[in-house]
N, C-alpha and C positions, 0 to 999 in steps of 0.2 A: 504494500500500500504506500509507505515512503518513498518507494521509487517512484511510483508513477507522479504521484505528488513532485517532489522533484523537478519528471519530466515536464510535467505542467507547467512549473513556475519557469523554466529554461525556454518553453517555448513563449509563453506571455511578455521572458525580458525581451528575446528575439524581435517578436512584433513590434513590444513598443520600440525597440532601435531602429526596427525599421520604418516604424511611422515619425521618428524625428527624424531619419533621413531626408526622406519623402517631404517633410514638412518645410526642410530647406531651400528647398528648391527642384525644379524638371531634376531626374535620375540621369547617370551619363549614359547616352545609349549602347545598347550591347554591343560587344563586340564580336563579330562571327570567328571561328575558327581561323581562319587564314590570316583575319588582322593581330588579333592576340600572339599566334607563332610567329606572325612576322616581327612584333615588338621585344616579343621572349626573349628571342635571336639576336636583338638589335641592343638588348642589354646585358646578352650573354659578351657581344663583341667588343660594348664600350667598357665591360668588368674588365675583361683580355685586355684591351688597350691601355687601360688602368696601370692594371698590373705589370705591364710590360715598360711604366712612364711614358706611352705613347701622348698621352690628352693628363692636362693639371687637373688639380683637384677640384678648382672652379669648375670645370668644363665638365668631366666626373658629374658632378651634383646636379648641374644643372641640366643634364643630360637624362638623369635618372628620376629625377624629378617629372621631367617630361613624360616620360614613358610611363613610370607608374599611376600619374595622372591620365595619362590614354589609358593607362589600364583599368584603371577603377581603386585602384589602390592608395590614393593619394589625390588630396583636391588642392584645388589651386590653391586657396589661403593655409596650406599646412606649409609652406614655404617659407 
């Protein structure tokens, strides 16, 4: 009985996060398979380039920043 209690209250926080989402504003529109792999890819490359000191640290962040933001994982005012 606890657990599903639990479950219950995990799914109610859920919604409500996801109705302050919602509440802030239009959601970022999805993104299909092919856009997403191509971003995955594109920050798999700038890590590598990173890593190798190809791109500064500015360049780094701001790069990543982008991406994650196409991705959904990061919105523009978390900058």
């Amino acid at each position: 009985m606890a657990k599903r209690a639990r479950e219950q209250a995990r799914q109610q926080k859920r919604e409500a996060k996801q109705e302050r989402i919602e509440a802030r504003g239009e959601p970022a529109p999805k993104l299909d398979a092919d856009d997403e792999t191509g971003l995955l890819e594109e920050f798999a490359r700038l890590n590598d380039a990173f890593a190798a000191d190809r791109v500064s640290q500015s360049h780094f962040d701001e790069e990543k920043h982008r991406i994650l933001v196409a991705l959904g994982i990061e919105s523009d005012e978390d900058s």
